[in-house]
Structures are given as structure tokens and as C-alpha cells.
N, C-alpha and C positions, 0 to 999 in steps of 0.2 A: 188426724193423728198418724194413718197410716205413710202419710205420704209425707207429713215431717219427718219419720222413722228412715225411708228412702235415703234423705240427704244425708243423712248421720251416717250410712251405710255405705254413699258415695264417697265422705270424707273418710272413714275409715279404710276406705279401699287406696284413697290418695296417702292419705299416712304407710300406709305399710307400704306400697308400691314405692314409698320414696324414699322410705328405710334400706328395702330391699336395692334400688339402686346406688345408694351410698356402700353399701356391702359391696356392690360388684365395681364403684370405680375405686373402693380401697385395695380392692385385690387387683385393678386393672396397672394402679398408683403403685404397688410394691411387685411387679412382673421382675423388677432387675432387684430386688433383694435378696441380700445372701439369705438363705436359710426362714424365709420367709414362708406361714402356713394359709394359705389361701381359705376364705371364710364362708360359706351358705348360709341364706336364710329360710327356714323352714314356718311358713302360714297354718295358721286355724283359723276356725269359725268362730262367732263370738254367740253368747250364749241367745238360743233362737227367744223368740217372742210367743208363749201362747194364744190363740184367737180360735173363737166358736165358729162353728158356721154350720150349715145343714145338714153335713153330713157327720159334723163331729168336729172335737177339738181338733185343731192343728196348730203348726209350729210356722214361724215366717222369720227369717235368718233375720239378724243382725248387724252384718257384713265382717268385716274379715279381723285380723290381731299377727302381729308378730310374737309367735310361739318362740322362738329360738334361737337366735347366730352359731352355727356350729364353727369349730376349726378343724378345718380338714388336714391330716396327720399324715398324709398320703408321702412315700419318698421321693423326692426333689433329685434330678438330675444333676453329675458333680460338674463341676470346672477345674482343670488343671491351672494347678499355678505355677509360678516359680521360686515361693516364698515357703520356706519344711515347718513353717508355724502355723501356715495355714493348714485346718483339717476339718476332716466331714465325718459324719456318723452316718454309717448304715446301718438299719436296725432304729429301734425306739428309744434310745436312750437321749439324754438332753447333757449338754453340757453345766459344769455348776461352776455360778460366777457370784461373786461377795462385792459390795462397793467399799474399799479399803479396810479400815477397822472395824467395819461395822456387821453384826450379825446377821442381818437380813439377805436373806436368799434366795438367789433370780438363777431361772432356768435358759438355755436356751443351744437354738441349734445351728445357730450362727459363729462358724471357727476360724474369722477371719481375728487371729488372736500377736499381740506380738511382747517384743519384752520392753518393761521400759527403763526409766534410768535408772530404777532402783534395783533392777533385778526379775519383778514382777513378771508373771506371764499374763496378760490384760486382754480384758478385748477394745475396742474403739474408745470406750467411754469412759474408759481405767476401770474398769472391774475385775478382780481377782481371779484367773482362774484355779479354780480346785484340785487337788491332787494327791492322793497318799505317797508320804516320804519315804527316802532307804533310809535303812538304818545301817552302820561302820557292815555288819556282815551281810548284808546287802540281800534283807528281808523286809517287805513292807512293812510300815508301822502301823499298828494296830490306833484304833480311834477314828474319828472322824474326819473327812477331807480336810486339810487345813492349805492355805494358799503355798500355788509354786512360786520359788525364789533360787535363785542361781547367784552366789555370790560372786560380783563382776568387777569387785575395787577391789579385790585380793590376791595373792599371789597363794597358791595352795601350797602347804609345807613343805618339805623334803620327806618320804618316808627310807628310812634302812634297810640294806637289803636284808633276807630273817630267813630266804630259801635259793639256794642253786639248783636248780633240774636240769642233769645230763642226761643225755638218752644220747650213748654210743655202743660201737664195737668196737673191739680190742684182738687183735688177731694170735687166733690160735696158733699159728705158726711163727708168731715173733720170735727173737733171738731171746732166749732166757740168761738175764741179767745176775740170779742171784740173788739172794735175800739179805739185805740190811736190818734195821733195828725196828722198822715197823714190823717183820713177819719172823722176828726172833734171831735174826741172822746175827752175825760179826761184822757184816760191809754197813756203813754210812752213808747215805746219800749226799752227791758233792751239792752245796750251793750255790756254787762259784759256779758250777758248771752242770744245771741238771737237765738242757737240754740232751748234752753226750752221754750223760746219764739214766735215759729210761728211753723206752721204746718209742712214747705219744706223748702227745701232749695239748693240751685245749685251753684257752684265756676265757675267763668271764668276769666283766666291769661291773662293777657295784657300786651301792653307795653309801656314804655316813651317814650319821645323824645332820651334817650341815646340809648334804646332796650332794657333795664331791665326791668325783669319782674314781675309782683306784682300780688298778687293773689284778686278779688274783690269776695265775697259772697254776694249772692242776698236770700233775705228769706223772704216767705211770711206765711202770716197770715189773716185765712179767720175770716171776723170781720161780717158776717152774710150778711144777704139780697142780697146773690149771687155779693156781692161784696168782696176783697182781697184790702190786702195795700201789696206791696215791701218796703223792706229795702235795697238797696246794702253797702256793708259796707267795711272798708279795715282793714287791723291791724295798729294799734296804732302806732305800732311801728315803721312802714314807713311813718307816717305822720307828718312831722314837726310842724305841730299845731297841736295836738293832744291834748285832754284833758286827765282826769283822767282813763277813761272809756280804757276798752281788745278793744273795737274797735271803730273806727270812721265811721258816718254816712254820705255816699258821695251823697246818692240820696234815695228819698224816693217818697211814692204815690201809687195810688188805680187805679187799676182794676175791671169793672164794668160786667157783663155778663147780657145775656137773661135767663130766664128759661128754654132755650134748650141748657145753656152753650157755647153760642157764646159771645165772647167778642165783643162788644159794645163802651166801654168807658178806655182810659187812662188817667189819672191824669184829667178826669174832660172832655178833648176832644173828641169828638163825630168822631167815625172810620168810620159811615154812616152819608146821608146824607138824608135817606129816611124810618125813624121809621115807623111803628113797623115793617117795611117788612126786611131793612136792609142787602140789594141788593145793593145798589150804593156806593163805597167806597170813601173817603172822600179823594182828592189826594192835596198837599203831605199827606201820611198816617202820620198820630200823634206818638211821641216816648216820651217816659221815655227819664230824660236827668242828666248825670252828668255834670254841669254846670262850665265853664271854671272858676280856680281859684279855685275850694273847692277840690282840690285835689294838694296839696304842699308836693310833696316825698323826704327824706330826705338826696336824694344822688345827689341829684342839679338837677335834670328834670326840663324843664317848668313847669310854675304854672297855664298854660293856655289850657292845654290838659281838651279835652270837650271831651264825648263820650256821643254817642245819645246809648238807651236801647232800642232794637227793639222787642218787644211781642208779638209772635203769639201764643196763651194760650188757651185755652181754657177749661172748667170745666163739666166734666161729674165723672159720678160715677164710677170713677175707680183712682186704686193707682194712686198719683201723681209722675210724671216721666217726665223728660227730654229726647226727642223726639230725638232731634238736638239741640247743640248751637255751634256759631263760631263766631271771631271777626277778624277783618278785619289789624290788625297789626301784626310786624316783626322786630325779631332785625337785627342786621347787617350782614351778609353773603358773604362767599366767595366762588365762581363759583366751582363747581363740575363737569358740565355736560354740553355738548352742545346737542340738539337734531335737528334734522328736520322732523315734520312730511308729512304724504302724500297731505298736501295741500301747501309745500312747505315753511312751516312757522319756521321761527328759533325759538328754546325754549332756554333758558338760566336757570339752576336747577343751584338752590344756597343751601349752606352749611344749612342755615334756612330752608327749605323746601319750598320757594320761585320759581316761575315759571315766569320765566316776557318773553313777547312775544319780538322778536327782531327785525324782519323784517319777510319779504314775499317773496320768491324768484322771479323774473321777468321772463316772456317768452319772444320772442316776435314770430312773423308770417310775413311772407311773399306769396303776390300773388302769384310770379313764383318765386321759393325757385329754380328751374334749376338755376337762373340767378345770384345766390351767387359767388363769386369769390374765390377761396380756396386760404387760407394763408399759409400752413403748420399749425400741429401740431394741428388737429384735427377742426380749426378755417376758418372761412368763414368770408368773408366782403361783405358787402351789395353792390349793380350796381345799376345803371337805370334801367338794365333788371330785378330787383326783385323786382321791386313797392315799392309803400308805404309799411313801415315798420308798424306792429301793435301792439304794448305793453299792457300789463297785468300782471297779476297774472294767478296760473294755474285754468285750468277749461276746460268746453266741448268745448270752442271755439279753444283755443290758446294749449290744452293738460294737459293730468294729469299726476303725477309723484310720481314716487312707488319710495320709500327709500331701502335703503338696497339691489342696485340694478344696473345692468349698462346696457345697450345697447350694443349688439353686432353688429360686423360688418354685414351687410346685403350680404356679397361677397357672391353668390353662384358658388362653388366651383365646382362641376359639371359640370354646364352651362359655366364657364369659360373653363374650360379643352375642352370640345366640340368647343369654339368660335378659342380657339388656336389650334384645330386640322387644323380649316378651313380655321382661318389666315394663316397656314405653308404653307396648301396648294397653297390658293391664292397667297403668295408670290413666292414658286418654278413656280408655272405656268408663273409668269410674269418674272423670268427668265429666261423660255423657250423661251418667246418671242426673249428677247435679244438674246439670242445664236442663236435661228433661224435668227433672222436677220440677224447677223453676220454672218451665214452660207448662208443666199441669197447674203449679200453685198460681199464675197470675188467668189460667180458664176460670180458674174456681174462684178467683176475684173478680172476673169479667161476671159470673151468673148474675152479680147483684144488679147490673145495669139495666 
């Protein structure tokens, strides 16, 4: 019996030694895989045999068992690409990917991802990748990752402009003009003529509710006592009520400063809250307003486009000049460009020069990431054995992720070569055994002769 026990022990050592090399040319087989986790087989004994003998019981092995296949989670070496949808995770986090409608959910570390005709961020195989949305004020949405989508058969709306920010000076030394009817005076501001009419002056284009664009001039005129009026004005001629006058008057109003050329006061509103020191800002800050309705254009817009004038001005002795201005409107636009940067955030570049954020790509993490179940095709499903699952955005916790960029497989090729020396070995040795056995078992068939 003992030496049928042998053979059982020889074949068990062939089994597992040929397991273990099916492990090592799966990892040899996926060396050029994106994001591929190279696999270990770890051995046990199998439960020993007890037998008496003179000196006392003993134990006589069994021979051997595959205990385990681990995945080795080890970080893979990147590759630069040339494609900004490719991306890598450093750090532990996995990528999370949906197959279309369907709720089932594959992990994985492979970011060779692209868009496809529906819009979809995918990976090879069309799987969804995951992502928390913006929302209009451009905060993530709360819930769980739901699939990125970039809408690419549209043309994004027109929005109105709703803010002008000037950031100038206005020179304390200018020629004092006089006060007109915005700062109480008796003078009028010519509109025929209000370039001769004020010291400066500055354009800012905007836009309607269609996305047409109309050109507003703002010009001011210092009327003395470190005070200024604005005029913003438009041309006549896009004005469907428009009177006589080269331009129409859409907003108007005074500008107040300190004797250190700090602005203090708009249209009368105090921007402090704590004279004469004028330290504590007055929140909401006070604006210049063209006032919904005195603006009727004559290509059918709303009549109810309002635009707040924001001024940060101030008057020292130097040439008057426009610092910065910008307003916060856009005509309508059609998608040019997808991006992802390195916090993982989709950009959408519109024909307007438009950036609207679109989502945020999802991680997620796992306690014991060994205990992933592999799907094929570069994709893991979560066990019991791999804990609670942890969702986010990228960062120091869950991993960060470089664009233009893939993961390589971690196989060290080396180290394999050396493990399959040793597997060949260990399996010939155990079919030495068999053969010796076979060559004890037909002695002990020879005694009979």
C-alpha cells in the first residue's frame, strides 16, 4: 500500500507543477497587456498519512495541492501616448466600467478608454466608463457614478450676457468735463457725439438670447470732486426704439473715489461699510445695471436681457487704461474637442471657445483587491473576499491619474523565466517518482517467479 500511496503523490506533484506552469505562461502570454496583474501560485502539503513503527506513530506526506493563485497588485510601469483619453492610476484605485444599460459592474486598470459614436467614454469592448456629473453651478452630483456622455450631435445654446467686469483706471489728472444729469448737473451727454464728450472710453461685445453679438461702449467723464459718471451706450441702429440720436443710452451713473483713488461709491451705493477706513466690503458688492427691457434689439432678442456692470476702477495719476474686462456670455457652439485632465475631469471645447466641465471620472478601492475575481478582458468583479467597496474621485486616497498615458503590465519576465526553470524541474522530479515506483512495483511482481 505504501508504495501505491507514492504514485498518488508523484501524480499530485505533476498536477500542481502543471497548474503552476499554466500560471506562469498566462503571465508570460499577457507581458504586452495594458494594465495587466501578473498572477502566483502558492503550494501546500496534502493532509500526511498516519503509520506505527517502533518508535512510535508517525506521519508520511501525501504529496503536494494548489493552495492558491494570488494577483499580484504590484504598480506597473506607465507608457506615454499620444491619445488625452488614455489614462493610468497610480495608487490602488480601479477604474469602474458598466456594459451599456446593464447594472453589473467590472473593475479595471486598463485606461486605454475612447469616445464612441454616441458620446460614451468606453473602453475596448464598449463598456461605460464611470463618472460623477456637474451640475449648471458646476458642483459634483451627489449619488452614485453614473456613465460619462458628452453630448456630440448638438450644438450648445447661446447663453446672454448677465455680467460686464471692468477692471480700469481713470486718470486723476484728466480734464474735468462737468456734470450732466447722471451726477445732478444741468449738462446732457451728447450722443451724437460722446467720444468729444468724456475723457475714456472702453467697448465690450455681448450677447442676446439668439447669440448675436452687439457691440456696448462705456465712456466716462470726470465731472470733478474725484467723482466720474458712465454712460454705456449702443448704436442706434440695433435698437428698435431708438430715437434720433448715432446712439442710444442703456445705462448710466457716477462713480465716487477717495483722495487715494480708491473707489468708494457706485451710482450712490456705498462698496464699504466702514468710512473713512474702508476695510469692510459691503457684500453683495453694488453694480452698475442695464436694466431689464431698455435694451429692445432689432433682430427679435428678448427685451428682458439685464446685465449687471461690474467696476473695479480706480483713479490715480496715470493714463486711463483698461487693465481687464470680460463678460460672461456666448453664442451657440458646436463640440470640437474632448479633453480629460489629470484630475480626471472631462472638458468639452466648443466652436465658441466655451469649456463646460462634464463629469469626473470615478475610482473605486478595495480592502483586499487579491480577492477580485477576474472576468476576462482586462476586467475584475468584486467577492466578499474584497470588502467593502470605496467610491470617489481621483486623489491621494483612492489614486491619481496621468492622461496621455497607460499602465503596463507588471509581468516580470525574468522572474518568470527563473520560476518556470524550477516549475520544469519540480514536475520531471515527480515523474521520477512514478517511474521509480513503477520500477519498485514490477521487483515486487518479479518475487513471485
Amino acid at each position: 500500500m505504501g508504495i501505491n500511496s507514492a504514485l498518488y503523490t508523484g501524480v499530485s506533484g505533476l498536477n500542481t507543477n502543471g497548474n503552476a506552469m499554466s500560471v506562469l505562461g498566462n503571465n508570460i502570454a499577457n507581458t504586452n497587456t495594458i494594465g495587466f496583474k501578473s498572477s502566483r501560485t502558492v503550494f501546500s502539503d496534502l493532509l500526511s498519512a498516519n503509520i506505527s513503527g517502533s518508535g512510535g506513530a508517525s506521519q508520511v506526506g501525501r504529496g503536494v495541492q494548489l493552495s492558491i493563485v494570488d494577483n499580484i497588485f504590484s504598480q506597473g510601469t506607465f507608457e506615454n501616448t499620444e491619445s488625452n483619453t488614455d489614462l493610468a492610476i497610480e495608487g490602488e484605485g480601479f477604474f469602474i466600467v458598466r456594459p451599456g444599460e446593464s447594472e453589473q459592474t467590472y473593475y479595471t486598470r486598463a485606461g486605454a478608454f475612447r469616445f464612441n459614436e454616441n458620446g460614451y467614454l468606453v473602453n475596448p469592448e464598449g463598456y461605460r466608463v464611470q463618472g460623477k456629473g456637474f451640475q449648471e453651478d458646476g458642483t459634483l452630483s451627489a449619488g452614485d457614478p453614473t456613465d460619462i456622455q458628452v453630448d456630440i450631435g448638438t450644438l450648445i445654446p447661446a447663453q446672454q450676457t448677465e455680467t460686464i467686469t471692468m477692471t480700469t483706471n481713470l486718470d486723476a489728472n484728466a480734464t474735468v468735463l462737468g456734470g450732466t444729469a447722471a451726477s445732478g448737473g444741468a449738462g446732457t451727454f451728447d450722443l451724437n457725439d460722446p467720444s468729444g464728450d468724456s475723457n475714456y472710453a472702453t467697448s465690450s461685445r455681448v450677447y442676446d438670447t439668439l447669440g448675436n453679438t452687439h457691440l456696448l461702449n462705456t465712456y466716462f467723464r470726470n465731472v470733478g470732486g474725484n467723482q466720474w459718471e458712465y454712460y454705456t451706450v449702443a448704436d442706434s441702429a440695433e435698437i428698435a426704439s431708438a430715437g434720433a440720436d448715432d446712439y442710444t443710452e442703456v445705462a448710466s451713473g457716477t462713480l465716487n473715489f477717495t483722495t487715494e483713488g480708491k473707489l468708494i461709491e457706485i451710482d450712490g451705493l456705498p462698496l464699504y461699510s466702514d468710512p473713512p477706513a474702508y476695510t469692510e466690503p459691503v457684500l453683495p458688492r453694488p453694480q452698475g445695471q442695464i436694466a431689464g427691457g431698455s435694451i429692445d434689439w432689432v433682430n427679435g432678442a428678448s427685451t428682458t436681457q439685464e446685465i449687471d456692470l461690474d467696476f473695479f476702477t480706480t483713479q490715480y495719476s496715470s493714463d486711463s487704461i483698461v487693465i481687464s474686462q470680460s463678460q460672461d456670455g456666448y453664442g451657440a457652439g458646436s463640440l470640437v474637442k474632448i479633453a480629460i485632465d489629470g484630475d480626471g475631469v472631462v472638458t468639452a471645447n466648443y466652436s465658441n471657445g466655451e469649456r463646460m466641465k462634464v463629469s469626473q471620472i470615478a475610482l473605486a478601492k478595495f480592502p483586499n483587491p487579491g480577492g477580485l475575481a477576474k472576468a476576462g478582458s482586462n476586467l475584475y468583479e468584486a467577492t466578499d473576499a474584497s470588502g467593502d467597496i470605496r467610491t470617489g474621485v481621483p486623489g491621494e486616497e483612492l489614486g491619481k491619474i496621468f492622461t496621455n498615458a497607460l499602465e503596463q503590465s507588471n509581468v516580470d519576465l525574468a522572474q518568470e523565466f527563473v520560476k518556470m526553470i524550477t516549475t520544469q524541474r519540480g514536475f520531471q522530479a515527480n515523474s521520477k517518482i512514478i517511474t521509480t515506483t513503477d520500477e519498485l512495483l514490477a521487483e515486487l511482481i518479479n518475487l513471485k517467479r
